[in-house]
C-alpha positions as CSV (number, residue, x, y, z in Angstrom):
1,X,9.6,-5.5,10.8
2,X,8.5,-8.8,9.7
3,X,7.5,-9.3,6.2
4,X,4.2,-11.3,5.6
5,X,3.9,-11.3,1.7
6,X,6.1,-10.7,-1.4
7,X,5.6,-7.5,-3.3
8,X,6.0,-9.1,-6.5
9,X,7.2,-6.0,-9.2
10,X,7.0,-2.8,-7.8
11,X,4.5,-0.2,-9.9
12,X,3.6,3.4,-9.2
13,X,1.3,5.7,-11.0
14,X,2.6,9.1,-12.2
15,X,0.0,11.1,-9.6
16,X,1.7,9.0,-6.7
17,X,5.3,9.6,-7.7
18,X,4.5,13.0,-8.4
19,X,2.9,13.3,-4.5
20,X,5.5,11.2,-2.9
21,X,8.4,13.6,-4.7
22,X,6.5,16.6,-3.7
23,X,6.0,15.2,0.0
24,X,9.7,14.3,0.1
25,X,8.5,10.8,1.9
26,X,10.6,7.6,0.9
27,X,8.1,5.5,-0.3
28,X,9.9,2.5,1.1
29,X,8.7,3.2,4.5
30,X,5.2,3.0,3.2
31,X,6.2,-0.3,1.6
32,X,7.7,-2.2,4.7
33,X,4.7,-1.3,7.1
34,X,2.4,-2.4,4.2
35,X,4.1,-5.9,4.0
36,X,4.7,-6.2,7.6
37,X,0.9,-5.4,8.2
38,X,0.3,-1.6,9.3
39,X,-2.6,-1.3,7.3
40,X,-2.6,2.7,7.7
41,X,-5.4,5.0,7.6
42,X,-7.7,2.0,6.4
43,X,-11.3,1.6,8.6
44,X,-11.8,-1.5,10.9
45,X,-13.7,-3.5,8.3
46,X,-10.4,-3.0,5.5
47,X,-8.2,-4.5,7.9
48,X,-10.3,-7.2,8.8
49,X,-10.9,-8.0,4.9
50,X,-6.6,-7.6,4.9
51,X,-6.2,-10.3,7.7
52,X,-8.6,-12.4,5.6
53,X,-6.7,-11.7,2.8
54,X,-3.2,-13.4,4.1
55,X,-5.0,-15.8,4.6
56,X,-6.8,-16.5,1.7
57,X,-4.3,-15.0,-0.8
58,X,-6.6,-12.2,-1.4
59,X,-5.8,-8.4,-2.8
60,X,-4.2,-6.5,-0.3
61,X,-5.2,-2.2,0.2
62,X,-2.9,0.1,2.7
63,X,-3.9,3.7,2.6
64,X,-0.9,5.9,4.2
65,X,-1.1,9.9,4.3
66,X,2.3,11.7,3.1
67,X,3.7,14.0,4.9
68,X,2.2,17.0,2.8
69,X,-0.8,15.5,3.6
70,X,-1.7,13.6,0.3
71,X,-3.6,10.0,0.7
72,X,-1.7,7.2,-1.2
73,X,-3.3,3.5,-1.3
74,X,-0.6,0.7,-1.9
75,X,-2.0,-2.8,-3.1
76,X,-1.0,-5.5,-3.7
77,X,-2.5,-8.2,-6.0
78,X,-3.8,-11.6,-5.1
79,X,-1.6,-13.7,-6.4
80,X,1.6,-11.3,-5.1
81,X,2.6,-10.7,-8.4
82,X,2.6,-6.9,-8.6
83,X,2.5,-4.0,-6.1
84,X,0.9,-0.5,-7.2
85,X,1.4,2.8,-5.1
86,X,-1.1,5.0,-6.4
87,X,-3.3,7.9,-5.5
88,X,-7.2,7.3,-4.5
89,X,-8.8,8.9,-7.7
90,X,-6.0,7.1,-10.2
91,X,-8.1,3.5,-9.1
């Protein structure tokens, strides 16, 4: 897969290490379709607004669903400096 944008330093909450190690998932597939632009679970409008946002150099949102069934967002900033993989209700 093609990337599209840098990931800048890679960050991840306790809640979404905690899911992902639970999950057993290798959260590096979740970070390849996220810079290659697989979006995930996000709605029509949230992908448009991530199309605009390569673009533009806007924040970036994927929402992927583990394995054990857990939602985790990934985003990445604006300016491409950092990338977070976090759970919904740690944003």
């Amino acid at each position: 897969m093609k990337s599209l944008f840098t990931l800048g330093q890679l960050v991840a909450t306790p809640g979404a290490l905690a899911a992902i190690g639970v999950s057993g998932d290798d959260p590096s597939t979740y970070l390849v379709r996220h810079q290659s632009g697989d979006w995930g679970d996000v709605d029509a409008e949230d992908a448009r607004e991530n199309e605009l946002s390569l673009t533009h150099g806007w924040r970036l949102l994927s929402a992927y669903t583990l394995q054990s069934g857990t939602k985790i967002w990934v985003i990445t900033e604006a300016d491409r400096s950092s990338t977070c993989v976090l759970l919904p209700e740690e944003y």
